[in-house]
N, C-alpha and C positions, 0 to 999 in steps of 0.2 A: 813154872809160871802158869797163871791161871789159863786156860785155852781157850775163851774166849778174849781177855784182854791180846794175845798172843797174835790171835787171826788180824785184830785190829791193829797191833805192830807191823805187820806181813805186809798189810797195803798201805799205811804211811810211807813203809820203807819202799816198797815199790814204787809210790807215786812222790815221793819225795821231793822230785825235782818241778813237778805240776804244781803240788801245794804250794812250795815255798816261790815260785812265779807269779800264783795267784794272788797267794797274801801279802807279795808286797807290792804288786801293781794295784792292788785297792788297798793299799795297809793307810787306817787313820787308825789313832789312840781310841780306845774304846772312850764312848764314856764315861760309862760305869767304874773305867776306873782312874779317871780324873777326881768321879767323885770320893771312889776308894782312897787315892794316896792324898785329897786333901782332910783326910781323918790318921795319918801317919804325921808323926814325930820325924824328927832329924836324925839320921843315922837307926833307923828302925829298921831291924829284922824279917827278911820275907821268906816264906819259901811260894817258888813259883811252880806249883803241881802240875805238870802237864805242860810243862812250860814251850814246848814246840821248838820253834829256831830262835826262840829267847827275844823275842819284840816287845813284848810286855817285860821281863827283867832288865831290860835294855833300859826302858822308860823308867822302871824304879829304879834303876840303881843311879839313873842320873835326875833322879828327884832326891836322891842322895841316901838311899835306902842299901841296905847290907844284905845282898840276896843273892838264898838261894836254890838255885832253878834244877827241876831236878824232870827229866821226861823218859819213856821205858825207849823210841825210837834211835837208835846207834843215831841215825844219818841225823836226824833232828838235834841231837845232843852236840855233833861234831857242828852243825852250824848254828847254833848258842855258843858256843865258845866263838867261835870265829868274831861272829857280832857281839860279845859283850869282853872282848880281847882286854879292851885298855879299861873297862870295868872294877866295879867292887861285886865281882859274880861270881859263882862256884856253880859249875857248870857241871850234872852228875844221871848217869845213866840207870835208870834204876825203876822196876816196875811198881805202881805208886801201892799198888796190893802188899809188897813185899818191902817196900822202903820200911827203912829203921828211924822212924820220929824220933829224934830227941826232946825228951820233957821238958816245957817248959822254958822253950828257945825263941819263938816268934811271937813277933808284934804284928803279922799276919799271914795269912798262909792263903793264897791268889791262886785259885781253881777255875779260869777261863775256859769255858767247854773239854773238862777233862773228864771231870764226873761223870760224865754221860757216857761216856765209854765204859763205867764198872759195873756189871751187873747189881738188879735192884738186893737180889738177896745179901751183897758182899757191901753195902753202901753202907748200912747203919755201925759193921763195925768200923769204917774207912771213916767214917765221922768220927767215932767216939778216940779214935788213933790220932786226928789231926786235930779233935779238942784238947789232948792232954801234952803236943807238942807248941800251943800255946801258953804267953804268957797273961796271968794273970791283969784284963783289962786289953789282951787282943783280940784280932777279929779273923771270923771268916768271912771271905766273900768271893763268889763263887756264881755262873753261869751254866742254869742246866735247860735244857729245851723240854717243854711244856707241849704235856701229850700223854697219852699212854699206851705208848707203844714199847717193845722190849726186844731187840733179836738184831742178826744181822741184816743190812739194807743193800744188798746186790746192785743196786739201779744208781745207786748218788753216783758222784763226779768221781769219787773216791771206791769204788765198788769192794765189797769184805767186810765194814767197820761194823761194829755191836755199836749199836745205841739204846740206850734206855732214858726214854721221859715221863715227868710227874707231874702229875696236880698240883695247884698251890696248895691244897688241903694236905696233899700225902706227903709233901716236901714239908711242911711245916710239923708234921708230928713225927716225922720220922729226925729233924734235926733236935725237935723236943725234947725225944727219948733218948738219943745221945748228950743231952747234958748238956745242951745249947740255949740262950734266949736269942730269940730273933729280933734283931732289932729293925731290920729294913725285910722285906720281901712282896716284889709289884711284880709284876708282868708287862714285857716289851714285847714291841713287832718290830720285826726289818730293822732295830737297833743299830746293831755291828755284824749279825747274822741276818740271814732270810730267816724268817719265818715267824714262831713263837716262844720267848723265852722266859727265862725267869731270874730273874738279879735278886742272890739273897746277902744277906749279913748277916752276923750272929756272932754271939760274943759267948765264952765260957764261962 
């Protein structure tokens, strides 16, 4: 496993019980992805990248979508199953570097601040991997924080994680060059996160 994704496993896993406190005494539906699942089909294909304790697969799968959720954190993964128990979810541990995309399976593939975790050098082929596990006329859509910084951030709440953030400028040609058209990409504040982000779309 890559060792910086690895560090960033180490303190989910440690803070496991903070996070999953935090995110659901303030947990509301993003919106962004109200907006996302009203562009899904009935019984439509997701995979949830990073999918944490499965709150967002939770929502799709009872917007009646067929997902699935796949994050590298054990403790995260054991509590996505738990909450999406009476689901249509497939609940799967597995480092997103190292996952085995199937060709041409999703009608969307849902990246809610996962990406930011993958170092910038290892992103463009992490793209071109999860353009070719879409189907023809799916989407990606995906939340990365807007900056440009790269490395691990000692001081957050969560102390150990790797973050890496982009330009809208560097985020739009680097999803280019992996064989993407963009169809949506704005920039939010204080959204669903603090601070500054970037909400993209893109279709294969």
């Amino acid at each position: 496993m890559n060792r910086i994704l690895q560090s960033t496993i180490q303190a989910y896993r440690s803070h496991a019980t903070l996070f999953e406190k935090r995110l659901t005494s303030s947990r509301r539906i993003p919106p962004f992805l109200f907006e996302v699942a009203r562009l899904l089909a009935p019984r439509s294909a997701v995979l949830d990248l990073g999918c944490g304790t499965g709150h967002d697969s939770a929502y799709l799968a009872r917007h009646g979508c067929r997902v699935t959720a796949v994050d590298a954190t054990d403790v995260f993964v054991r509590g996505a199953r738990a909450r999406c128990r009476h689901q249509s979810v497939r609940c799967l541990c597995s480092d997103m570097l190292a996952f085995d995309f199937p060709r041409g399976k999703f009608d969307l593939v849902w990246a809610n601040a996962s990406l930011i975790h993958v170092p910038k050098a290892k992103l463009p082929g992490l793209l071109r991997r999860i353009r070719s596990s879409l189907k023809p006329g799916g989407i990606l859509a995906a939340t990365l924080h807007n900056g440009r910084r790269e490395g691990i951030h000692p001081g957050t709440w969560i102390p150990g994680r790797f973050f890496a953030s982009y330009l809208k400028t560097d985020l739009a040609g680097l999803v280019t060059d992996a064989g993407f058209t963009t169809r949506s990409l704005r920039g939010v504040v204080n959204q669903d996160r603090k601070g500054r982000w970037l909400n993209l779309i893109a279709e294969p």
